[in-house]
C-alpha positions as CSV (number, residue, x, y, z in Angstrom):
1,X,21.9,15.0,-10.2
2,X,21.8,11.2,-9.3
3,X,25.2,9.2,-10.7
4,X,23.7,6.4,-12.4
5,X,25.2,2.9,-14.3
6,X,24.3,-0.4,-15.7
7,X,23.3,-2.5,-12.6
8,X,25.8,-5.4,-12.2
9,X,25.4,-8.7,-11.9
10,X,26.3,-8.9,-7.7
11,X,25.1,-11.3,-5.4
12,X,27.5,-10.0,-2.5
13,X,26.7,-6.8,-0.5
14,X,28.3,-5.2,2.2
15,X,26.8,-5.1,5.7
16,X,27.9,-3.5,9.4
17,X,26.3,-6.2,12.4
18,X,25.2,-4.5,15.0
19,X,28.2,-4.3,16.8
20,X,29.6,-2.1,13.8
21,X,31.6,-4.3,12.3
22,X,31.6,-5.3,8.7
23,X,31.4,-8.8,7.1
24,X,30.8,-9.6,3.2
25,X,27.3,-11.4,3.3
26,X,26.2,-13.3,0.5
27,X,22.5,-11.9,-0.2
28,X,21.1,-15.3,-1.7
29,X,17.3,-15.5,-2.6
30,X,17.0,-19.2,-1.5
31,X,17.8,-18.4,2.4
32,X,15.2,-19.5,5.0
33,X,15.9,-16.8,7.4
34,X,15.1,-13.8,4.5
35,X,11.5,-15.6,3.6
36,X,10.4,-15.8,7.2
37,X,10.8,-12.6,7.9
38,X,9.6,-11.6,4.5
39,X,6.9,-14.0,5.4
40,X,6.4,-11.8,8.7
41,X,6.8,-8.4,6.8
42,X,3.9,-9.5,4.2
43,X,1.8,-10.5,7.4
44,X,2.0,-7.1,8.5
45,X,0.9,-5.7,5.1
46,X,-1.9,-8.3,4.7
47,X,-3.1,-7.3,8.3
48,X,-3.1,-3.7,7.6
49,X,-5.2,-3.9,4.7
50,X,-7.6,-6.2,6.2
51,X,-8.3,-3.6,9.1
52,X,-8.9,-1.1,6.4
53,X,-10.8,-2.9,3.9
54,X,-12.8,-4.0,6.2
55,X,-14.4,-0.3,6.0
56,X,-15.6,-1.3,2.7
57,X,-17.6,-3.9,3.2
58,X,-19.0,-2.7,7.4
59,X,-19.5,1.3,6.2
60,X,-23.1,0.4,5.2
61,X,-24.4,-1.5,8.7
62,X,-22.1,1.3,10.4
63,X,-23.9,4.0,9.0
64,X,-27.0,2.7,9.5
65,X,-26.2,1.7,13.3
66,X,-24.9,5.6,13.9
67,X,-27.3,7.3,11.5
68,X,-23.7,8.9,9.7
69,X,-24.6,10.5,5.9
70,X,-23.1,9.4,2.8
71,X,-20.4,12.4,2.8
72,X,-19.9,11.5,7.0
73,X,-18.8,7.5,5.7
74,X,-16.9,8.8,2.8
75,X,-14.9,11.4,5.5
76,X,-14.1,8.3,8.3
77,X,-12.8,6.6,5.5
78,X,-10.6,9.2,4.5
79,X,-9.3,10.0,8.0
80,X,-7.7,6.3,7.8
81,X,-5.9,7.8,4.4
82,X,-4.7,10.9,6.1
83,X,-3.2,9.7,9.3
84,X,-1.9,7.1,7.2
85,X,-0.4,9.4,5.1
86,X,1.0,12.2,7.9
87,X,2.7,9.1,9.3
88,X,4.3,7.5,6.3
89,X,7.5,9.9,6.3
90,X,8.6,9.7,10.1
91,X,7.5,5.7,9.8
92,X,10.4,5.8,6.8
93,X,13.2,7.7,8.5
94,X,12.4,5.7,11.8
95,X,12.6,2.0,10.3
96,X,15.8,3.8,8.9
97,X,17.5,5.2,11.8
98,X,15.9,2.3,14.5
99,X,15.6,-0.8,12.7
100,X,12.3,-3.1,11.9
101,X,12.1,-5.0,15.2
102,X,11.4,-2.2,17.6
103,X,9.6,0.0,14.7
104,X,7.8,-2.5,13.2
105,X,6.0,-4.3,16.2
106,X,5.1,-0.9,17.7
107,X,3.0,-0.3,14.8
108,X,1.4,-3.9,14.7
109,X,0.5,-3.1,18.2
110,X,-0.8,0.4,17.6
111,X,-3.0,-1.1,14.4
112,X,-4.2,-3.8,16.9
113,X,-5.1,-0.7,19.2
114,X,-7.0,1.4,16.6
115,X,-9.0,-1.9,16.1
116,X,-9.9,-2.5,19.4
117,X,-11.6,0.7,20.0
118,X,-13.4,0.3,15.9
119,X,-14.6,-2.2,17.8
120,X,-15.6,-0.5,20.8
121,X,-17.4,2.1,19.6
122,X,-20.8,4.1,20.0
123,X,-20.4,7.2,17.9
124,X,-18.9,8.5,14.5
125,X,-15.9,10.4,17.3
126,X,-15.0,7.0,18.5
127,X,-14.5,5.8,15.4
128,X,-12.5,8.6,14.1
129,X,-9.9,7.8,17.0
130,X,-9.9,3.9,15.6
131,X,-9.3,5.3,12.7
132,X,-6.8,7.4,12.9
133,X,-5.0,5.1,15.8
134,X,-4.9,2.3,12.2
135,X,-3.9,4.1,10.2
136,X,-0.8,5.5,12.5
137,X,0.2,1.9,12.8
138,X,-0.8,0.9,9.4
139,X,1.6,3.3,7.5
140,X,4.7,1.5,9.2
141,X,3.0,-1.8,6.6
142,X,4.4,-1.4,3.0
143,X,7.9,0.1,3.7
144,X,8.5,-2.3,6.6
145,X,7.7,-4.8,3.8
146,X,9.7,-2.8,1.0
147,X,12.5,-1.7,3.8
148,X,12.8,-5.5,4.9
149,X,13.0,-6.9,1.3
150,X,15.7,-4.0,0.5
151,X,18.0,-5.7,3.1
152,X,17.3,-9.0,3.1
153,X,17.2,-9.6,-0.7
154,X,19.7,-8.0,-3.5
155,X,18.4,-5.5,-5.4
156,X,18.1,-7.3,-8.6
157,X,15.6,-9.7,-6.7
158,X,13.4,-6.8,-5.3
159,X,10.9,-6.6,-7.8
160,X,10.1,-9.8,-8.3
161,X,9.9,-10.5,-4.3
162,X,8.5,-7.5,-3.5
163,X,5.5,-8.3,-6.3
164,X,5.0,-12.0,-4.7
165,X,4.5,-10.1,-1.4
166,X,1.7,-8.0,-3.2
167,X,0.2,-10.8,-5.0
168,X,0.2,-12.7,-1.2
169,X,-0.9,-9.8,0.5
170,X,-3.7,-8.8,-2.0
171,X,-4.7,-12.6,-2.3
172,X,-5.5,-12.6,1.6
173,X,-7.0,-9.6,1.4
174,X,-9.8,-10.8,-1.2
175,X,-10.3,-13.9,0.5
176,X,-10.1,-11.4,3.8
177,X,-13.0,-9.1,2.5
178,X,-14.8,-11.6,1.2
179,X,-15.1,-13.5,4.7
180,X,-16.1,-10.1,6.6
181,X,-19.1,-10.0,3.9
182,X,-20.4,-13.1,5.0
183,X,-19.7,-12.8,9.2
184,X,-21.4,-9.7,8.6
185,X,-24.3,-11.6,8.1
186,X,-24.1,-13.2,11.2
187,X,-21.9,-11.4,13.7
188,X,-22.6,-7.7,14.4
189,X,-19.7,-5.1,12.9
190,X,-18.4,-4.4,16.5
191,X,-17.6,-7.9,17.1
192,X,-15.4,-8.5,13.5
193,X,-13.1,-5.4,14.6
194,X,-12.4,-6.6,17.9
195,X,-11.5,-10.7,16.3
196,X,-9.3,-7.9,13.9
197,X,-7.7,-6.5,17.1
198,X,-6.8,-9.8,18.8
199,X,-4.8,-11.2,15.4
200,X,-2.6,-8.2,15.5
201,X,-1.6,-8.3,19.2
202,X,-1.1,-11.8,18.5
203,X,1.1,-10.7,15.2
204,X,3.2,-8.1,17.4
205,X,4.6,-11.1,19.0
206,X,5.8,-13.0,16.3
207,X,7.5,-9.6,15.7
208,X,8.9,-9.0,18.8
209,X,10.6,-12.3,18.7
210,X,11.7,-13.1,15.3
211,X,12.1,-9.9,12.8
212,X,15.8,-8.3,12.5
213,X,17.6,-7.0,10.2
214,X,20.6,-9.0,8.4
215,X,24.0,-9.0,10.6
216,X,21.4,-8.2,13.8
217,X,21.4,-10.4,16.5
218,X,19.8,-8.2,19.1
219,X,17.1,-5.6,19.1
220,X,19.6,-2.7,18.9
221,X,18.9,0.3,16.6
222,X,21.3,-1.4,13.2
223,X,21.8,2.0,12.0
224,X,22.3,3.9,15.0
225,X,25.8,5.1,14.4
226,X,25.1,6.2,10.4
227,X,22.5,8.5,11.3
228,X,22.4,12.4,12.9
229,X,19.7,12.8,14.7
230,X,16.6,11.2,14.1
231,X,14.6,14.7,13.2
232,X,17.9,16.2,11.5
233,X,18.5,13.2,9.8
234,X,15.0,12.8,8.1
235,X,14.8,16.5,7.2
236,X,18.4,15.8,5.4
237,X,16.9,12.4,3.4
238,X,14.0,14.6,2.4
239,X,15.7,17.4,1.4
240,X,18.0,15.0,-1.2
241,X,14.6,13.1,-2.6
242,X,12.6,16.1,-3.2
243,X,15.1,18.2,-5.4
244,X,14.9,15.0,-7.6
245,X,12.1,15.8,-10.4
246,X,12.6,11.6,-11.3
247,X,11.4,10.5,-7.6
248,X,8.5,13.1,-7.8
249,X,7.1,11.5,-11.3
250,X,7.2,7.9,-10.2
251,X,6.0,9.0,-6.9
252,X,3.3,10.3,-8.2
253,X,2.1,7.7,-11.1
254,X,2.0,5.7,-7.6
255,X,-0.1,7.8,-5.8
256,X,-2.8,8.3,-8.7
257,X,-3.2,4.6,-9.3
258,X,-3.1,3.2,-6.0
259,X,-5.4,6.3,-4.7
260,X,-8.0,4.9,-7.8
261,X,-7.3,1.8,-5.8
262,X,-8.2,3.5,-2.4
263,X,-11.1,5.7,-4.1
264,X,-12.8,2.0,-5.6
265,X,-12.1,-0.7,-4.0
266,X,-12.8,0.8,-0.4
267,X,-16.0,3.4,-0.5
268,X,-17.2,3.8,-4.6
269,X,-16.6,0.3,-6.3
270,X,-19.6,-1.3,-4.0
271,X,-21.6,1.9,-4.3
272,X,-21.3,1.7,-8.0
273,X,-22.6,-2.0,-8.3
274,X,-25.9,-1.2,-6.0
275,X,-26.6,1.4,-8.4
276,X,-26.1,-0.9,-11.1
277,X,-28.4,-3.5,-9.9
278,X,-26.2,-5.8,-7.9
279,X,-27.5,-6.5,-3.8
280,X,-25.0,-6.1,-1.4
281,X,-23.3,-9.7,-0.7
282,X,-22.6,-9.8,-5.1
283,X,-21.3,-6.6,-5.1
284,X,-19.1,-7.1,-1.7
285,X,-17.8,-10.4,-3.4
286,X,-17.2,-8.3,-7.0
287,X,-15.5,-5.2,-5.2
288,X,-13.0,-7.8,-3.4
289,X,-12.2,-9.0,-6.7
290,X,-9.9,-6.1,-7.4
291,X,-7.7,-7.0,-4.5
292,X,-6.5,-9.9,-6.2
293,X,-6.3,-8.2,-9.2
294,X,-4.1,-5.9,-7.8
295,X,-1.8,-8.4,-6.5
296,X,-1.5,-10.3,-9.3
297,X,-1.2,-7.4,-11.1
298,X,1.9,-6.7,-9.0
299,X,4.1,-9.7,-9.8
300,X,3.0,-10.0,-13.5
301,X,3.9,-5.9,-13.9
302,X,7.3,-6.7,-12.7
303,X,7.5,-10.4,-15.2
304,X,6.9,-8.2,-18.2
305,X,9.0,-5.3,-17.2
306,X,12.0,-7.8,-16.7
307,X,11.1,-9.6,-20.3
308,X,10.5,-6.2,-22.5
309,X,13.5,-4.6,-20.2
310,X,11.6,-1.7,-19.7
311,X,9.6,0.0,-16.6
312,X,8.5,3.1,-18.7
313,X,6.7,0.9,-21.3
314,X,5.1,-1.4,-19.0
315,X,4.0,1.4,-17.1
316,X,2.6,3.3,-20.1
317,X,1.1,-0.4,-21.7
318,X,-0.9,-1.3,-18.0
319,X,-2.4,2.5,-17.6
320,X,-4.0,2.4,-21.1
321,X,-5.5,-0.7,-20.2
322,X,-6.5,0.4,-16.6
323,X,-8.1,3.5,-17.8
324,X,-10.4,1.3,-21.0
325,X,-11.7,-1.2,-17.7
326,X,-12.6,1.8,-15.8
327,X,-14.4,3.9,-17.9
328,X,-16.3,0.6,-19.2
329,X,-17.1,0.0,-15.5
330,X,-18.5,3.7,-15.2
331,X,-20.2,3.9,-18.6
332,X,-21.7,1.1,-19.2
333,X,-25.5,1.2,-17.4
334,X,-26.2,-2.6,-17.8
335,X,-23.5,-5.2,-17.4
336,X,-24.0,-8.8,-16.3
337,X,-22.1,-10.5,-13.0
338,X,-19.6,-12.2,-15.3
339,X,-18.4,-8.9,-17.0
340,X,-18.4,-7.3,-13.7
341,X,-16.0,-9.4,-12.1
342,X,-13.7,-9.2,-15.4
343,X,-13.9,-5.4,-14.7
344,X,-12.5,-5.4,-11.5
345,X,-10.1,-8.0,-11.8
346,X,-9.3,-6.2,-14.7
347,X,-9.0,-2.2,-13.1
348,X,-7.3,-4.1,-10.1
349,X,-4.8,-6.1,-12.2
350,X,-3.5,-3.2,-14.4
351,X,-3.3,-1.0,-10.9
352,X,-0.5,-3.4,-10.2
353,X,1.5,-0.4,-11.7
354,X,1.7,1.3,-9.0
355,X,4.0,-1.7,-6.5
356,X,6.4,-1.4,-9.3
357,X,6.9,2.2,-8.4
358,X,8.8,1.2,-5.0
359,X,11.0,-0.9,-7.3
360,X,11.8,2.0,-9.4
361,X,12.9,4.0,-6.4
362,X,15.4,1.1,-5.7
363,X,17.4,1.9,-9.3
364,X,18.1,5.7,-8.4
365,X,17.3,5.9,-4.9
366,X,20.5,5.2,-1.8
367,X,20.2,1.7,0.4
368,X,20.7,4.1,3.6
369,X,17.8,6.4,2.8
370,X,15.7,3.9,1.3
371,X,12.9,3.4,4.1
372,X,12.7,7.3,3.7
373,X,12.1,7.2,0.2
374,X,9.5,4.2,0.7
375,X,7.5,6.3,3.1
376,X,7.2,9.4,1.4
377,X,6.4,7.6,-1.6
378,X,3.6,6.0,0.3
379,X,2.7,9.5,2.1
380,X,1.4,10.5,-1.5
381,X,-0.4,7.6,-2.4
382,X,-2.5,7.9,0.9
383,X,-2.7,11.6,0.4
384,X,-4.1,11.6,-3.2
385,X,-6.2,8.5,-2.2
386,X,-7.8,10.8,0.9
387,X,-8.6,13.5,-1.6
388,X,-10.1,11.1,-4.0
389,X,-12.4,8.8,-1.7
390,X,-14.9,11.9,-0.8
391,X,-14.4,13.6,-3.7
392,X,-17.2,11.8,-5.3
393,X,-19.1,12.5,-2.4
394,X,-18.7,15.5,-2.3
395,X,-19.7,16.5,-6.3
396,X,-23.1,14.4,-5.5
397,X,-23.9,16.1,-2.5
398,X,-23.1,19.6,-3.1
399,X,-23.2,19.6,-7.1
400,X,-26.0,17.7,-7.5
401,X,-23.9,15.6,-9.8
402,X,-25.3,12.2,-11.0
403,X,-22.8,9.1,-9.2
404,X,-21.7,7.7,-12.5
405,X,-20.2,11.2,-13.4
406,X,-19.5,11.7,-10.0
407,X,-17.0,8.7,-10.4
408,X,-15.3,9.8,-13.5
409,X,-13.1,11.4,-11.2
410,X,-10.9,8.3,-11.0
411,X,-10.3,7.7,-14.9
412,X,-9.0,11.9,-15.0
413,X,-6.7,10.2,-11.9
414,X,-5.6,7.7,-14.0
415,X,-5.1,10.1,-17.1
416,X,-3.0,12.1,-15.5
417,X,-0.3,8.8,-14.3
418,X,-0.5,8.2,-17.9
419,X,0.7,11.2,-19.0
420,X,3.2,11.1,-16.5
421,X,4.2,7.8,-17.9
422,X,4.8,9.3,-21.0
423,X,7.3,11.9,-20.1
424,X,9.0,9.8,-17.4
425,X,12.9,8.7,-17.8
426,X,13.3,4.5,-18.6
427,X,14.7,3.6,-15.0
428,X,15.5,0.1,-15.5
429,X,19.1,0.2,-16.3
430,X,19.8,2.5,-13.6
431,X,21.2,1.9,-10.1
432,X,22.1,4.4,-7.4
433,X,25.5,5.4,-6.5
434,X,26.0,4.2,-3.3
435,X,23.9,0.6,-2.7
C-alpha cells in the first residue's frame, strides 16, 4: 500500500549534482534551460513517431514493390510495436540508473540506424531488421520525454507540460505524415526513409551536446550511486509497481486507447476510408488528422481535469465520447470528406486520454523509479497496440470476416478502458511518498 496526501503547493525540490552533493533548486516553469531540453526531449518523440507513421502512409507502395500480403504489412507493422514494447522496460530503468544524455542519444542514433537500412532495403527480412532496429531506439522516445519533464519541471506542472509536448509532437507528426503522402508522389519510399535517417543522426548531436539532467554538468550517470545494479535494480522497481493493482488499471486504460491509436491511425484508419470510397492522397490526409487530434486531445484532457479536479471523470467523460466517434466511423457506410475529418479529429482528440495516464503515475508513483514506471507503462501500450494492428487482419483473412466488422475490434478495446475507468480510484489528490 502506497502512502498518499494532498499534493502541496511546492515550488522547491531537492536534488544531488553529479558530484553527490545536494543543493535546494528552485524547479520554476519559466526557466530557459528546462524548455530546451524539453524542446530536445519532444524532438525525440516527434522523430520517433514520424519514422513509424511513416509506415502508414509507404505500406501500400511497399507492398506492392515486395509483393508482401495484407496480413505480411499488417505483421511488419506490428514488429515495430513489439520491439518497441520488449524495450520499453530496460529503456525505463536505464534513463533511471544512467541518465538522459548517454541513454537518450544512443537511442536517437539507433532510430536513425533502423531508418537507414528501411531505407536500404530489398526484401520484407530487411525490413523487419529496420524495423525492429526503430523501434529499439524508438521506445527510449516518450519516457525520455516524460523522465526529462519529471526532473526538470515540478510535479504540479507535469501534466500541463507534458500535454503541450503531445500536442507539439502530434502537430508535427500530422503535418509529418501528411508531407510523406505527397513526396510519395514524387520520391520513391526508399529514398523518404533514408532523408528520415539523416535528421536523426543529425538529432543525436544536439543530444550529445546539450541534454542533462538538473544539477549535471557532465555526462556522468546522475544516479549512479542510488542505484544496485542496473539488472537488480530494475527487477526491484518492477517488483514494487506490479503488486500495485492502481498502476495496473491506469496502465492499462493507456495501453487500450493509445493501442486504438496504434491499430487506426497506422495500418486500419486509411484502409477503412479506401473502402469507403476515399483515393489514397484524401484518405492519407484524413488518417493524419487523428494525430493532431491526439495531441490536442492531450493538453485539453489535462485543462479539464485540472478545472473539474478530477482524472477519473475526465477519463470516464473522453472514452464515452471516443467510443460514439468510432463506432460512427465503422458503421456508417456513406459519409462525406467533411464528416470524415470530424471523425478522426474527433477518435484522435478523445484518445488524448491516454498521455494523461503518465501524469497519473506521477501522483502515486516514486521520483527515483519514475523512468521505470514510464516504461512499463509504455511496454503495454505497444504490446496491446501489436496485438491489435493484425488482429483485424487476421479475422479477414482467416475468418472470412467482412473489414467493417473486422474493425470493431477497436471500439471492444475501447470498452474495456471504459470500464476500467469506472472502477478506477480518483488520483488527483494523491502524491507519492517520497518525490
Amino acid at each position: 500500500m502506497v502512502a498518499c496526501k494532498a499534493a502541496p503547493d511546492r515550488t522547491l525540490s531537492l536534488t544531488f549534482n553529479a558530484s553527490g552533493e545536494q543543493f535546494i533548486e528552485k524547479k520554476s516553469i519559466k526557466r530557459p534551460l528546462a524548455w530546451l531540453i524539453w524542446g530536445l526531449a519532444v524532438s525525440y518523440g516527434v522523430y520517433k513517431d514520424q519514422t513509424q507513421s511513416s509506415y502508414a502512409v509507404l505500406n501500400a507502395d511497399i507492398a506492392e514493390s515486395l509483393s508482401l500480403t495484407l496480413l505480411q504489412v499488417g505483421e511488419l507493422g506490428a514488429v515495430y510495436a513489439i520491439t518497441y514494447a520488449v524495450m520499453t522496460i530496460p529503456a525505463g530503468g536505464l534513463l533511471d540508473r544512467y541518465g538522459a544524455r548517454m541513454i537518450l542519444s544512443a537511442g536517437v542514433a539507433i532510430v536513425a540506424a533502423g531508418a537507414l537500412i528501411f531505407g536500404l532495403a530489398d526484401s520484407a527480412a530487411v525490413i523487419i531488421t529496420g524495423q525492429a532496429l526503430m523501434g529499439i531506439g524508438g521506445a527510449f522516445g516518450y519516457p525520455g520525454l516524460a523522465y526529462l519533464t519529471r526532473y526538470w519541471f515540478d510535479i504540479r506542472h507535469f501534466g500541463l507540460v507534458f500535454g503541450v509536448a503531445q500536442t507539439v509532437a502530434a502537430t508535427a507528426n500530422t503535418l509529418g505524415q501528411a508531407a510523406v503522402g505527397y513526396l510519395i508522389l514524387v520520391m520513391a519510399w526508399q529514398d523518404i526513409m533514408l532523408l528520415e535517417a539523416l535528421a536523426g543522426f543529425l538529432l543525436m548531436i544536439a543530444f550529445l551536446m546539450l541534454v542533462r539532467e538538473p544539477g549535471d554538468s557532465t555526462a556522468e550517470p546522475v544516479n549512479s550511486g542510488a542505484h544496485p545494479p542496473f539488472w537488480a535494480g530494475l527487477w526491484r522497481d518492477l517488483k514494487v509497481l506490479s503488486v500495485r493493482p492502481l498502476f495496473w488499471q491506469v496502465t492499462l486504460i493507456s495501453g487500450l486507447t493509445f493501442g486504438l491509436m496504434l491499430g487506426v491511425g497506422i495500418i486500419w484508419g486509411i484502409k477503412l476510408l479506401i473502402f469507403k470510397g476515399f483515393d489514397p492522397t484524401s484518405a492519407s490526409n484524413i488518417n493524419a488528422t487523428i494525430w493532431f487530434g491526439f495531441g490536442t486531445g492531450a493538453l485539453l484532457v489535462h485543462v479539464l481535469s485540472d478545472y473539474v479536479r478530477s482524472f477519473k471523470l475526465t477519463c470516464v467523460i473522453f472514452l464515452v465520447c471516443d467510443l460514439i466517434a468510432l463506432l460512427l466511423f465503422i458503421l456508417l457506410s456513406d459519409i462525406s470528406t467533411g464528416v470524415a475529418y470530424a471523425l478522426f479529429l474527433s477518435i484522435g482528440f478523445f484518445a488524448g486520454v491516454s498521455p494523461m495516464c503518465y501524469t497519473m503515475t506521477t501522483r502515486f508513483c516514486e521520483k527515483a523509479r519514475a523512468g521505470t514506471a514510464f516504461g512499463l507503462l509504455t511496454c503495454v501500450s505497444f504490446v496491446i497496440g501489436a496485438l491489435l494492428m493484425p488482429a483485424p487482419a487476421r479475422l479477414i483473412e482467416d475468418f472470412n470476416v467482412p473489414l467493417s466488422a473486422a474493425a470493431l475490434i477497436f471500439p471492444a478495446a475501447l470498452m474495456l478502458a471504459l470500464i476500467l475507468a469506472v472502477i478506477k480510484k480518483e488520483t488527483y489528490h494523491m502524491e507519492p511518498a517520497e518525490a
